[in-house]
MIMARMI-27662 format. One record per residue: residue number from 1; residue in one letter; x, y, z of N, C-alpha, C, O in turn. Coordinates in Angstrom, 2 decimals. Layout:
PALUM    nr   rest       nxx       nyy       nzz      caxx      cayy      cazz       cxx       cyy       czz       oxx       oyy       ozz
PALUM   NUM      a         X         Y         Z         X         Y         Z         X         Y         Z         X         Y         Z
...
***
This chain:
PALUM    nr   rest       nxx       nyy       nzz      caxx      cayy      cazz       cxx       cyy       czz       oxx       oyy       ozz
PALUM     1      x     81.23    -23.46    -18.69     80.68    -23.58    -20.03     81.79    -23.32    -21.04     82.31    -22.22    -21.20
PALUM     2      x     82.14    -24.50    -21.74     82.78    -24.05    -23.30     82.82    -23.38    -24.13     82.42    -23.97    -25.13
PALUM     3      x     83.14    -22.25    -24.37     82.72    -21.52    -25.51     82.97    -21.44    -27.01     82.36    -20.81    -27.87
PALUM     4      x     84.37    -22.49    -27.15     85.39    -22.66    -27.73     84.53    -23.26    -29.35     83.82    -24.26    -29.28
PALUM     5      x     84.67    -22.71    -30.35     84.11    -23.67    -31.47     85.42    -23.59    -33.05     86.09    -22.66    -33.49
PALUM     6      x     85.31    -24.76    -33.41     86.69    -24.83    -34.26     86.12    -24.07    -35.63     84.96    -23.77    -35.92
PALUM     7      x     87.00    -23.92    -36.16     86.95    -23.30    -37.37     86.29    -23.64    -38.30     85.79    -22.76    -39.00
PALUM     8      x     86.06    -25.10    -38.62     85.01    -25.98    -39.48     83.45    -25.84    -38.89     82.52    -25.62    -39.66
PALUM     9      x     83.27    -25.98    -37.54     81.93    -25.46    -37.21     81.47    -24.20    -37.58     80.33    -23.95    -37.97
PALUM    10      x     82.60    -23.22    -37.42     82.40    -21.28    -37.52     81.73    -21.56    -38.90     80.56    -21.19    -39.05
PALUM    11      x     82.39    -22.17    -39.92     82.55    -21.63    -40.97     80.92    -22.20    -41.58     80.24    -21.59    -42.40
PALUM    12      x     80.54    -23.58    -40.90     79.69    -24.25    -41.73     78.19    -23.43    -40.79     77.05    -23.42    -41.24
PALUM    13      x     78.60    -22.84    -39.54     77.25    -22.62    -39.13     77.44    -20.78    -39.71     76.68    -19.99    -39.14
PALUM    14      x     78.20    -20.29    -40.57     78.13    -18.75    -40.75     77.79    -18.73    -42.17     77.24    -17.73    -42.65
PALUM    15      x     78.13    -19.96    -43.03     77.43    -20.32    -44.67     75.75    -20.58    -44.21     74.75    -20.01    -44.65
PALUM    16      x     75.85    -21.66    -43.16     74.38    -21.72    -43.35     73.16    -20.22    -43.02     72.10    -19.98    -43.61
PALUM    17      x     73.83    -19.37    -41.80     73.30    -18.08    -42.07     73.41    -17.47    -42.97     72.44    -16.73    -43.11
PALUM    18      x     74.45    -17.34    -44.07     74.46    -16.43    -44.65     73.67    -16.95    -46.12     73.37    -16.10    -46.96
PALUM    19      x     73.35    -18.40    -46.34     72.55    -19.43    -47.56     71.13    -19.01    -46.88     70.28    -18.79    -47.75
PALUM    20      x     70.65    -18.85    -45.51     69.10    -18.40    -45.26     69.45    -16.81    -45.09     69.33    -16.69    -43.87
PALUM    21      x     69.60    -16.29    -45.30     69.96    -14.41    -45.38     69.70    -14.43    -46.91     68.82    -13.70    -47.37
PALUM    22      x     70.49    -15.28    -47.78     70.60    -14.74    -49.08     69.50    -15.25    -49.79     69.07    -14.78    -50.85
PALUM    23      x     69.09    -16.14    -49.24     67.29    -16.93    -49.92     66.04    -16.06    -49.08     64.88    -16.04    -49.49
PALUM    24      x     66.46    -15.41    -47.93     65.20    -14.61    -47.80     65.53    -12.73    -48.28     64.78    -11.83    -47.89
PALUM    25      x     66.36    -12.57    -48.87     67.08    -11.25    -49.38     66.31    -11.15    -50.81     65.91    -10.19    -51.47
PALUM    26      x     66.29    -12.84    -51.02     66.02    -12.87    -52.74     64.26    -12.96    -52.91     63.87    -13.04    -54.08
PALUM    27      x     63.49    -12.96    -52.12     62.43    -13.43    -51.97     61.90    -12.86    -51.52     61.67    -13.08    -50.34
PALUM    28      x     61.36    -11.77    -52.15     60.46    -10.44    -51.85     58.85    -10.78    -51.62     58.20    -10.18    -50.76
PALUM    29      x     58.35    -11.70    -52.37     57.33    -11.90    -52.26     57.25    -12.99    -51.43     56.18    -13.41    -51.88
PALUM    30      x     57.53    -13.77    -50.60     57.31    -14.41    -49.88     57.79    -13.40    -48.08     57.51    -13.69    -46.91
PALUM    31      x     58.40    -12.47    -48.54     58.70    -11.60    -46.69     57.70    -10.61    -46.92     57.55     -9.79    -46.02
PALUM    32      x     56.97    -10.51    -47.99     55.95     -9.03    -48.24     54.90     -9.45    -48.82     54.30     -8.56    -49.43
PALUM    33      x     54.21    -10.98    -48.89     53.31    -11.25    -49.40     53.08    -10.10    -50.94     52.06     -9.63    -51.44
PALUM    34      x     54.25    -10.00    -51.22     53.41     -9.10    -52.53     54.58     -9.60    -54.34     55.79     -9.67    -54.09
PALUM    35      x     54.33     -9.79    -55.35     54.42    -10.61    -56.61     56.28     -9.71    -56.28     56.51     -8.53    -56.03
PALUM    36      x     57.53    -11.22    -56.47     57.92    -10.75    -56.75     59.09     -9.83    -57.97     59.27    -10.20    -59.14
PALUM    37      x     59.66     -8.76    -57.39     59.65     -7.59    -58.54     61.11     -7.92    -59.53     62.12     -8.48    -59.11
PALUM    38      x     60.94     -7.53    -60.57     61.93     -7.73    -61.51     63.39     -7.02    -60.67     63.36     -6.44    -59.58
PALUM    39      x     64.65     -7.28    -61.55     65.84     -6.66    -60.51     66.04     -5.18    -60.82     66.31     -4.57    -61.85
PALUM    40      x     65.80     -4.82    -59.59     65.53     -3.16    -59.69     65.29     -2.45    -58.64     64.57     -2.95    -57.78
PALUM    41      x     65.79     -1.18    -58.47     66.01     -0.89    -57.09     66.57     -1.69    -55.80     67.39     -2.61    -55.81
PALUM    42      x     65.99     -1.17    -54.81     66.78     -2.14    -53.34     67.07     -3.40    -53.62     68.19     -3.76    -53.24
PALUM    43      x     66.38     -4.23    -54.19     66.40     -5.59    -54.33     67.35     -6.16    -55.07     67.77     -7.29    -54.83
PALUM    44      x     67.91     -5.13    -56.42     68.87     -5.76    -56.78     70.25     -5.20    -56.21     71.30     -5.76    -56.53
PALUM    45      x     70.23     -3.88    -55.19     70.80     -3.73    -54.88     71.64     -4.46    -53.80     72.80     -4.29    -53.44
PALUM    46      x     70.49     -5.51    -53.32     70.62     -5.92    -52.11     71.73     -7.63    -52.53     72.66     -8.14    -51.91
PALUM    47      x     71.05     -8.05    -53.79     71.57     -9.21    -54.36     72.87     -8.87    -54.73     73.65     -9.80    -54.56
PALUM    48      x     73.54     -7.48    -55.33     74.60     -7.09    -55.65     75.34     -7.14    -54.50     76.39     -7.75    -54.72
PALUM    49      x     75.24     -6.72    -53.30     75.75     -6.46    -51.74     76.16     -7.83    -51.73     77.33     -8.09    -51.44
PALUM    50      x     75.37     -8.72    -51.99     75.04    -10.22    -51.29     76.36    -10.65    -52.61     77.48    -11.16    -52.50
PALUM    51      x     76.02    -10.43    -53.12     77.27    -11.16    -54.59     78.48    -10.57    -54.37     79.38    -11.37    -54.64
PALUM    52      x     78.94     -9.38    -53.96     80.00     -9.03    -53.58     80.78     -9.42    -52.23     81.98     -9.32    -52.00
PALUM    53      x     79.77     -9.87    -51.42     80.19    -10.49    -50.44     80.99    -11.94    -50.24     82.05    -12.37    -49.78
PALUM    54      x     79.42    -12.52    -51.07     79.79    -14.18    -51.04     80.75    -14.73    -52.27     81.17    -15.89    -52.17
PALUM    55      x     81.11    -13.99    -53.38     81.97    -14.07    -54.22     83.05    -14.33    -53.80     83.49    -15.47    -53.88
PALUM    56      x     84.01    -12.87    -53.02     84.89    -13.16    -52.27     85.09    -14.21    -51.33     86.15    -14.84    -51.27
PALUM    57      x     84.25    -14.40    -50.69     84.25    -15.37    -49.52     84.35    -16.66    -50.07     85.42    -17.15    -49.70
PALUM    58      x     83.81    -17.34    -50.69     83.90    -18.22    -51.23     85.52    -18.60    -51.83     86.12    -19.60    -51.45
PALUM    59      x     86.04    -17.72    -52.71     86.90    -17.75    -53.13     88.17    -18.07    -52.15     89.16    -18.75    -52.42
PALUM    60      x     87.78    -17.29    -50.72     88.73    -17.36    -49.98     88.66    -18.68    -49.39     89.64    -19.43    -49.37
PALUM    61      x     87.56    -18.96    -48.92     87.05    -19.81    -47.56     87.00    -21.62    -48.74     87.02    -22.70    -48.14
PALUM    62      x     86.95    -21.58    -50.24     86.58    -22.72    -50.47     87.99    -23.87    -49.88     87.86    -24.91    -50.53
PALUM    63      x     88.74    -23.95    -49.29     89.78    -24.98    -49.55     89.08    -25.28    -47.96     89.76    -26.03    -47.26
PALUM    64      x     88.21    -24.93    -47.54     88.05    -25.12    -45.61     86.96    -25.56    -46.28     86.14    -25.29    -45.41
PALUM    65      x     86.13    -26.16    -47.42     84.49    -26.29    -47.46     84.47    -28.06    -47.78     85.35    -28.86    -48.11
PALUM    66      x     83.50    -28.14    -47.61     83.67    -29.55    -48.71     83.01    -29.15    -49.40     82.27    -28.17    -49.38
PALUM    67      x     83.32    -30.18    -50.39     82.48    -30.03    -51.66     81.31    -30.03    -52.06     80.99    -29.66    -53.18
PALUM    68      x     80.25    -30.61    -50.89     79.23    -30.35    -51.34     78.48    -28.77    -50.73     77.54    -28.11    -51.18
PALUM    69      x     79.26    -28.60    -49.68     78.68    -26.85    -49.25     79.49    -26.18    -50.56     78.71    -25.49    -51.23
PALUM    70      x     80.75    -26.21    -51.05     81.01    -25.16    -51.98     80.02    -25.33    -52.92     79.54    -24.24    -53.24
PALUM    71      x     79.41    -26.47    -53.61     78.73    -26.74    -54.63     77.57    -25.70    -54.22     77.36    -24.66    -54.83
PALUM    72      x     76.96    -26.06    -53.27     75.66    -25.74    -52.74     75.44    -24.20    -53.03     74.47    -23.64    -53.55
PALUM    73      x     76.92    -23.55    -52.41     77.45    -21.97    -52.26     77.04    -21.56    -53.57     76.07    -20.84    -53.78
PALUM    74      x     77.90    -22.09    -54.55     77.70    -21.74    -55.99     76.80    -21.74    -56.86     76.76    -21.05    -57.88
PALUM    75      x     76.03    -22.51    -56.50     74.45    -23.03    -57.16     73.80    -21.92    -56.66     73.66    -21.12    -57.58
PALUM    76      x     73.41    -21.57    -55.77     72.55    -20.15    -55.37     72.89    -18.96    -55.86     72.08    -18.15    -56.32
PALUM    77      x     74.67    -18.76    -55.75     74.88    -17.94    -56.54     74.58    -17.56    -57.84     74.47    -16.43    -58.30
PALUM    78      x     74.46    -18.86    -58.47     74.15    -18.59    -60.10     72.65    -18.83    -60.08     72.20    -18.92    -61.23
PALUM    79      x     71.55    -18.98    -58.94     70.54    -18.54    -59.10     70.05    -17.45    -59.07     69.18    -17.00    -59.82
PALUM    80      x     70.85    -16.70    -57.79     70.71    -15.15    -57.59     71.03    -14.36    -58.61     70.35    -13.40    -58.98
PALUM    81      x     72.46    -14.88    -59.29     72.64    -13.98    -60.65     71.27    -14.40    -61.69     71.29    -13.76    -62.74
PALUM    82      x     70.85    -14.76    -61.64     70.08    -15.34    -62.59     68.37    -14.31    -62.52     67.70    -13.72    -63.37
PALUM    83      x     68.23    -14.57    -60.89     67.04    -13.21    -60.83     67.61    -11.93    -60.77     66.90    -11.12    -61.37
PALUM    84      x     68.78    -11.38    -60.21     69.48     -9.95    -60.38     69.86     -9.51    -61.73     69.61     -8.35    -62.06
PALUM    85      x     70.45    -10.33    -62.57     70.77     -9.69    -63.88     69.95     -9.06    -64.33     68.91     -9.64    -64.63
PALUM    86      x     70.05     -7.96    -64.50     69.02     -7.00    -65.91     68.71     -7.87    -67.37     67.61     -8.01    -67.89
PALUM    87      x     69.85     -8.33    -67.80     69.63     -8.90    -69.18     68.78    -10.37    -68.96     67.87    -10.51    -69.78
PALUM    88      x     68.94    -11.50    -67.95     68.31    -12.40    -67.66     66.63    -12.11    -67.39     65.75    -12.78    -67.93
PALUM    89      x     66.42    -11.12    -66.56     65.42    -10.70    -66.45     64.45     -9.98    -67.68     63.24     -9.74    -67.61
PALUM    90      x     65.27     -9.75    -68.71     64.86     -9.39    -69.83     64.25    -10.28    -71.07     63.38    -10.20    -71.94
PALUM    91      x     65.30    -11.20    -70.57     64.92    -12.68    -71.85     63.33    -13.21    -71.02     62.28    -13.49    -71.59
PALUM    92      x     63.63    -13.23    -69.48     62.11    -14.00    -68.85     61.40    -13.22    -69.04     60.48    -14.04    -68.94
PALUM    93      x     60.86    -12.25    -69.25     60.09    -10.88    -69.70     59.85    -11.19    -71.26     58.68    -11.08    -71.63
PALUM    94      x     60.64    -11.48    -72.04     60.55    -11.29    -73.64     59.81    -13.03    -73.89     58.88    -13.43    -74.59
PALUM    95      x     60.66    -13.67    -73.05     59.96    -14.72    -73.46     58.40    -15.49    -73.16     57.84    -16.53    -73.52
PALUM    96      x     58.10    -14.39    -72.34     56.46    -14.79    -72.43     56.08    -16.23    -71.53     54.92    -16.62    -71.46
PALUM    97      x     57.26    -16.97    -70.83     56.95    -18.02    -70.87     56.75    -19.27    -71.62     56.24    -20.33    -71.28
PALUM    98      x     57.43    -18.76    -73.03     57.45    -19.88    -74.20     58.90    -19.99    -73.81     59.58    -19.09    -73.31
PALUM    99      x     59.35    -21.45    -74.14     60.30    -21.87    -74.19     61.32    -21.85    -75.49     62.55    -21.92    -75.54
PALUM   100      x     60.41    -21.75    -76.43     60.85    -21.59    -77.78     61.16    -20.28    -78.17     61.80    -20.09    -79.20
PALUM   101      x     60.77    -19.31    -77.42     61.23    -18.13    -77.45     62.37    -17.66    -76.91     63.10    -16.74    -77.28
PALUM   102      x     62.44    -18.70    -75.65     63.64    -18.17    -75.01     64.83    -18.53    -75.74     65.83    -17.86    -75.98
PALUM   103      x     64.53    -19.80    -76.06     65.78    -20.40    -77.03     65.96    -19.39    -78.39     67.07    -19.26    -78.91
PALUM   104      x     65.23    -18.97    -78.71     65.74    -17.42    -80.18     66.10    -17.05    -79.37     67.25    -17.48    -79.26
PALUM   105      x     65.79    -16.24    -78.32     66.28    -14.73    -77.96     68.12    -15.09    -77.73     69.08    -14.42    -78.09
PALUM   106      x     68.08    -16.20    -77.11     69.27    -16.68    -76.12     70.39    -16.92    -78.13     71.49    -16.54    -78.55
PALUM   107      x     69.37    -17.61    -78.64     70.58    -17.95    -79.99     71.31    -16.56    -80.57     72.43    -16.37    -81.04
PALUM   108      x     69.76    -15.32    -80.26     70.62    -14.11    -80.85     71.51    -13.25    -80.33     72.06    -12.23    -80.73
PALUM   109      x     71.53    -14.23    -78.83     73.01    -13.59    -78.27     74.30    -14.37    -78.22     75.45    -13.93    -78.12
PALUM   110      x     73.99    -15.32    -78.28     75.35    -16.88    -78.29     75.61    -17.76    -80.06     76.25    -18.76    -80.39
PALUM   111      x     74.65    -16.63    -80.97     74.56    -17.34    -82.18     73.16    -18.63    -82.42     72.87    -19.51    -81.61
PALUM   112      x     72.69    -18.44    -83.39     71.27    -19.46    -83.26     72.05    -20.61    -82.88     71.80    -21.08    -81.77
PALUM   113      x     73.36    -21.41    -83.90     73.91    -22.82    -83.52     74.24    -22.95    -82.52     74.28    -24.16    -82.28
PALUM   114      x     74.55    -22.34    -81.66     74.56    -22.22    -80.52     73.19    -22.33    -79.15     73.39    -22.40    -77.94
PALUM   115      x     72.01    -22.31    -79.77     71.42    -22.23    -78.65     70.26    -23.62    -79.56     69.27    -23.03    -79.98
PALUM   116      x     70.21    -24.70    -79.80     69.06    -25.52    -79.99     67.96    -26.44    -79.49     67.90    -27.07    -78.43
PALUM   117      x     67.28    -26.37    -80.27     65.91    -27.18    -78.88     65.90    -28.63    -80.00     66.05    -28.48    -81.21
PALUM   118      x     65.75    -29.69    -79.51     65.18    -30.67    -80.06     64.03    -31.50    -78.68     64.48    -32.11    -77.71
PALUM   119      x     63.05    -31.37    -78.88     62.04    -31.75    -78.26     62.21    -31.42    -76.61     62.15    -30.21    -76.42
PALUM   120      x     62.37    -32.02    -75.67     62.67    -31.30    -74.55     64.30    -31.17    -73.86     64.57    -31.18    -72.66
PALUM   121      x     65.13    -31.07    -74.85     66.27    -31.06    -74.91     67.13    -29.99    -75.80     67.22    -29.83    -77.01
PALUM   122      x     67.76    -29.27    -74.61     68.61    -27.66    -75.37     69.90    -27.76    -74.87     70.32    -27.98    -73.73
PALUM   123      x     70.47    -27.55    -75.93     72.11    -27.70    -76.09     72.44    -26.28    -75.98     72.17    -25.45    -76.86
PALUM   124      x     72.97    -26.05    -74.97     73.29    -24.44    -75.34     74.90    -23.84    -74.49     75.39    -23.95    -73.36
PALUM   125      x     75.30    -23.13    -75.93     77.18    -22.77    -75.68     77.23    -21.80    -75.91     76.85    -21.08    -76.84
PALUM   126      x     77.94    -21.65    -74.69     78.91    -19.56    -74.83     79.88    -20.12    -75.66     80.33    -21.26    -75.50
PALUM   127      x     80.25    -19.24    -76.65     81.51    -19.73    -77.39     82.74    -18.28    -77.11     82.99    -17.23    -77.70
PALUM   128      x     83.10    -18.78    -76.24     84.33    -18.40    -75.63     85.32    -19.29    -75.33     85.03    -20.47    -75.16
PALUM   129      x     86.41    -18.92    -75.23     87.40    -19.66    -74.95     87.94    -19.35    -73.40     89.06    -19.70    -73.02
PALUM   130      x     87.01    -18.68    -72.61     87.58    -18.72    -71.11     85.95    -18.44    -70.53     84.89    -18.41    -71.16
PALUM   131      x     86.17    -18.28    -69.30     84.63    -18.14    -68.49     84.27    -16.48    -68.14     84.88    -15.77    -67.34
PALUM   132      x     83.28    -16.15    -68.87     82.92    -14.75    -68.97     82.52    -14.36    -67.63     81.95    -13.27    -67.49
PALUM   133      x     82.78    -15.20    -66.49     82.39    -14.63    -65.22     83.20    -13.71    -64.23     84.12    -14.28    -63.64
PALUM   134      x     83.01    -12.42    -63.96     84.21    -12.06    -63.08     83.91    -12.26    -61.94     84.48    -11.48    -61.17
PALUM   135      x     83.07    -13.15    -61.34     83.63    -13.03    -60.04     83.71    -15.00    -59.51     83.21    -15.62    -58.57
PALUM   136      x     84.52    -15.38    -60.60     85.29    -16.56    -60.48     86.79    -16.64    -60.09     87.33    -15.79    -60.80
PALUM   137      x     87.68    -17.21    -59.34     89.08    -17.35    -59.30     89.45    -17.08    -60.87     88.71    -17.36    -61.82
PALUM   138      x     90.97    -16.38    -60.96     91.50    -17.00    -61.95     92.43    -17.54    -61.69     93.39    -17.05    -61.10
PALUM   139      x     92.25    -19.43    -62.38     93.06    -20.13    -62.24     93.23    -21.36    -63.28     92.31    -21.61    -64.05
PALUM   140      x     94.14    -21.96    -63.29     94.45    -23.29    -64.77     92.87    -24.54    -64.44     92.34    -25.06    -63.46
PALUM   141      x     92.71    -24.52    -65.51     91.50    -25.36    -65.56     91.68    -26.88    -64.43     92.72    -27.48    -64.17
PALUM   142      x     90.52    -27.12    -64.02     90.62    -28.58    -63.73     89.38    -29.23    -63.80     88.27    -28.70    -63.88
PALUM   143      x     89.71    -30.75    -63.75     88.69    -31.27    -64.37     87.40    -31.30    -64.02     86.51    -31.64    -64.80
PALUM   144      x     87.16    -30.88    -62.65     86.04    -30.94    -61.95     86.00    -29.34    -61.43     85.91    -29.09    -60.23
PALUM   145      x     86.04    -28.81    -61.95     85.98    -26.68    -61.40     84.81    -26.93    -61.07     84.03    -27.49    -61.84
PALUM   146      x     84.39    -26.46    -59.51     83.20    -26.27    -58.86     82.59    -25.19    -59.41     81.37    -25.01    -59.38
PALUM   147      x     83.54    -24.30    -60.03     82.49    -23.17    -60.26     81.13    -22.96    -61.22     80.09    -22.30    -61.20
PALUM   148      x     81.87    -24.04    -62.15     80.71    -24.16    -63.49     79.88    -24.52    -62.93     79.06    -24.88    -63.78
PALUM   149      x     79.40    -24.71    -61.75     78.06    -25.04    -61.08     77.26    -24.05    -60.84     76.08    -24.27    -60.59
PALUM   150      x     77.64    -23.12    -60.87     77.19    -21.59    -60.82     76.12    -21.44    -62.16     74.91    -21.43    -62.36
PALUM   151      x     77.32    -21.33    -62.88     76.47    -21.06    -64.36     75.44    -22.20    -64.78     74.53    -22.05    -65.60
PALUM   152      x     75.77    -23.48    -64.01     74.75    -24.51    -64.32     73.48    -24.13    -63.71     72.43    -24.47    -64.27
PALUM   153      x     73.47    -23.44    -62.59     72.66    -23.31    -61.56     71.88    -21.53    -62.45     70.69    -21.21    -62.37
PALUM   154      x     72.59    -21.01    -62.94     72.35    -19.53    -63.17     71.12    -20.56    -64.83     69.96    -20.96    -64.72
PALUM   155      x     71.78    -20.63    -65.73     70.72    -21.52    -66.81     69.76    -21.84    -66.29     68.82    -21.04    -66.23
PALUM   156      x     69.67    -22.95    -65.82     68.64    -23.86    -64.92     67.42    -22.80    -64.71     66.32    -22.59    -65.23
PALUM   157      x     68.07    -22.34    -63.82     66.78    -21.17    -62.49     66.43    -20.27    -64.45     65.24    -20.21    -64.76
PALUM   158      x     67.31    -19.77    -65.34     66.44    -19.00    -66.16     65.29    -20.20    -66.95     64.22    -19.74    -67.33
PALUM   159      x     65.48    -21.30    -67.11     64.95    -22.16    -67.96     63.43    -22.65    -67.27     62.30    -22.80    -67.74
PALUM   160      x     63.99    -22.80    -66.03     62.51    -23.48    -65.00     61.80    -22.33    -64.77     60.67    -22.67    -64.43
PALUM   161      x     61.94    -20.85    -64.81     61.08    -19.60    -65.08     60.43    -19.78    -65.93     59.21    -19.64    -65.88
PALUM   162      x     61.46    -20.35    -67.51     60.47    -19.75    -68.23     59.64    -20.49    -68.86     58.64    -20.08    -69.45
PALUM   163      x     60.08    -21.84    -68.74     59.47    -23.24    -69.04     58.09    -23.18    -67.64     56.89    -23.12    -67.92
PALUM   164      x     58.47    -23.19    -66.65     57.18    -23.55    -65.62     57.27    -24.70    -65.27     56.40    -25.40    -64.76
PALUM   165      x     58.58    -25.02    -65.59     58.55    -27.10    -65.29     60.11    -27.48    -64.71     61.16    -26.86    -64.85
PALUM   166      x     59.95    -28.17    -64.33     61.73    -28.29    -63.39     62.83    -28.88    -64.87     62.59    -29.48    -65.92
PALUM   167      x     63.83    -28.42    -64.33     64.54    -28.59    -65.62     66.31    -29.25    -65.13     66.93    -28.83    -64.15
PALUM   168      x     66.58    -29.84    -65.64     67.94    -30.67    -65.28     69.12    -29.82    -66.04     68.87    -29.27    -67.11
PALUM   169      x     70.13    -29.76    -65.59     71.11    -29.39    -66.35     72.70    -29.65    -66.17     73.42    -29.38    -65.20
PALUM   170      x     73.02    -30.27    -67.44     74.35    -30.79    -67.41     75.47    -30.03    -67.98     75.19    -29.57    -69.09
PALUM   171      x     76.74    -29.73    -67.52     77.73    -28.99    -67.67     78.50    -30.26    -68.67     78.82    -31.38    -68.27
PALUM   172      x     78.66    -29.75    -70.00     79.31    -30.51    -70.75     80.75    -30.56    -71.26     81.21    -31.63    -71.64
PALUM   173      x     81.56    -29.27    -71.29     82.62    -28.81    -70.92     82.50    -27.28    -70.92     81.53    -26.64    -71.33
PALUM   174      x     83.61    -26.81    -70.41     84.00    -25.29    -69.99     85.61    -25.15    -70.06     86.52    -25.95    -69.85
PALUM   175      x     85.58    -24.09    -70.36     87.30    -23.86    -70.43     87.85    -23.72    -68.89     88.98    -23.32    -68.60
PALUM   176      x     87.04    -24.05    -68.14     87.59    -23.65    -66.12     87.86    -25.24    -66.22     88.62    -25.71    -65.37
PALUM   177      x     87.11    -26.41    -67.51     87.63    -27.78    -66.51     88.24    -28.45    -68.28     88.22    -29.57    -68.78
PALUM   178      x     88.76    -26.96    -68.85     89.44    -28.09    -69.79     89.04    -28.06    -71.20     89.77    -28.41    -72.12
PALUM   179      x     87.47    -27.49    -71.37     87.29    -27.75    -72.89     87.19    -26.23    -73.44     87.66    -25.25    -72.87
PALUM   180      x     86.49    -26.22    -74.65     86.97    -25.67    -75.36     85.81    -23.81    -74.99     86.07    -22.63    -74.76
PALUM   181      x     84.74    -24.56    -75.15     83.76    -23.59    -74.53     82.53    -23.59    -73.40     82.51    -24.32    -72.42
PALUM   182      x     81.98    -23.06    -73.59     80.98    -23.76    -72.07     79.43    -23.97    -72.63     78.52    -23.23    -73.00
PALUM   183      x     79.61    -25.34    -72.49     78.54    -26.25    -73.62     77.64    -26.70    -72.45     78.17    -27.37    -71.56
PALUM   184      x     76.69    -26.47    -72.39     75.29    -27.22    -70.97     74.19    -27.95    -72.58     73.92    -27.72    -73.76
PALUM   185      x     73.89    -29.08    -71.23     72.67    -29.51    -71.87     71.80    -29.48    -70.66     72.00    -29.51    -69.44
PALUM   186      x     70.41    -29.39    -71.72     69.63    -28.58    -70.71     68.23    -29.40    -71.05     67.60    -29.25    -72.10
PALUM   187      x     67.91    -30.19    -70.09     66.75    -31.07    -70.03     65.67    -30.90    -69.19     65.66    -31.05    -67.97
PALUM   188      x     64.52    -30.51    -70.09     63.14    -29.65    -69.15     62.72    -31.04    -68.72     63.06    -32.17    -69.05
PALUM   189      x     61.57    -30.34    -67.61     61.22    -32.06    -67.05     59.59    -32.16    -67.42     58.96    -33.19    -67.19
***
């Protein structure tokens, strides 16, 4: 019997354990049948464990990935940040489930011009001039940075909370692929 497995198999069958570990880690109410809980205690402790892990890893392991597992990697990540954050969890809490609420709360942290709704369509920019994330590489922009998929993915998951409706979202520039700040448009469905 062979036992032998190459490095591209290791790697793609130890993401896919560790993408079902980190979706049933995040999903309290579906392993405990019971509503689940804002980020707090074990749970966000557990997402923090999980973000410190796969942060690094990623960082290390992306030049062995293709692109659509790194994508994939990163998109969960910025979902998980998205239910772990305290402050995210705060806006889905404040906002009641109005969408129009979320968009104030979000303008009075990024500036109102910064965060606008025109019918089912929200333009919304960090106005920074680099990516407020620390647990991204630092490195010279390029045009396609996988990482802004993260934060596309981290928006999104807050928007389809609080909307109740699936929501699209486009990365319009970022200073990781070049522009000036990190501009998403954000299309409820």
């Amino acid at each position: 019997m062979n036992t032998a497995i190459d490095r591209k198999t290791f790697l793609k069958n130890s993401l896919s354990c560790a993408a079902g570990c980190l979706a049933l880690a995040t999903c309290p109410s579906v392993l405990h049948g019971a509503p689940a809980a804002p980020a707090a205690g074990p749970d966000a402790q557990t997402a923090t464990t999980i973000l410190d892990w796969l942060s690094p890893f990623i960082v290390r392991e992306e030049r062995n990935l293709s692109r659509a597992d790194l994508i994939k990697l990163l998109e969960e990540r910025g979902r998980l940040c998205c239910r772990s954050l305290d402050f995210r969890q705060k806006l889905v809490a404040e906002s009641q489930g109005d969408t129009d609420k979320l968009v104030a709360l979000m303008g009075r942290i990024v500036g109102a011009e910064n965060c606008r709704r025109e019918g089912d369509t929200i333009v919304l920019v960090y106005p920074m001039t680099k990516c407020g994330c620390g647990r991204t590489p630092q490195r010279a922009p390029a045009a396609d940075d996988p990482y802004c998929e993260c934060s596309k993915a981290n928006n999104q998951k807050l928007f389809e909370i609080v909307s109740g409706r699936p929501v699209r979202v486009e990365v319009l520039e970022s200073p990781r692929r070049g522009g000036s700040c990190c501009r998403f448009r954000i299309q409820l469905g």
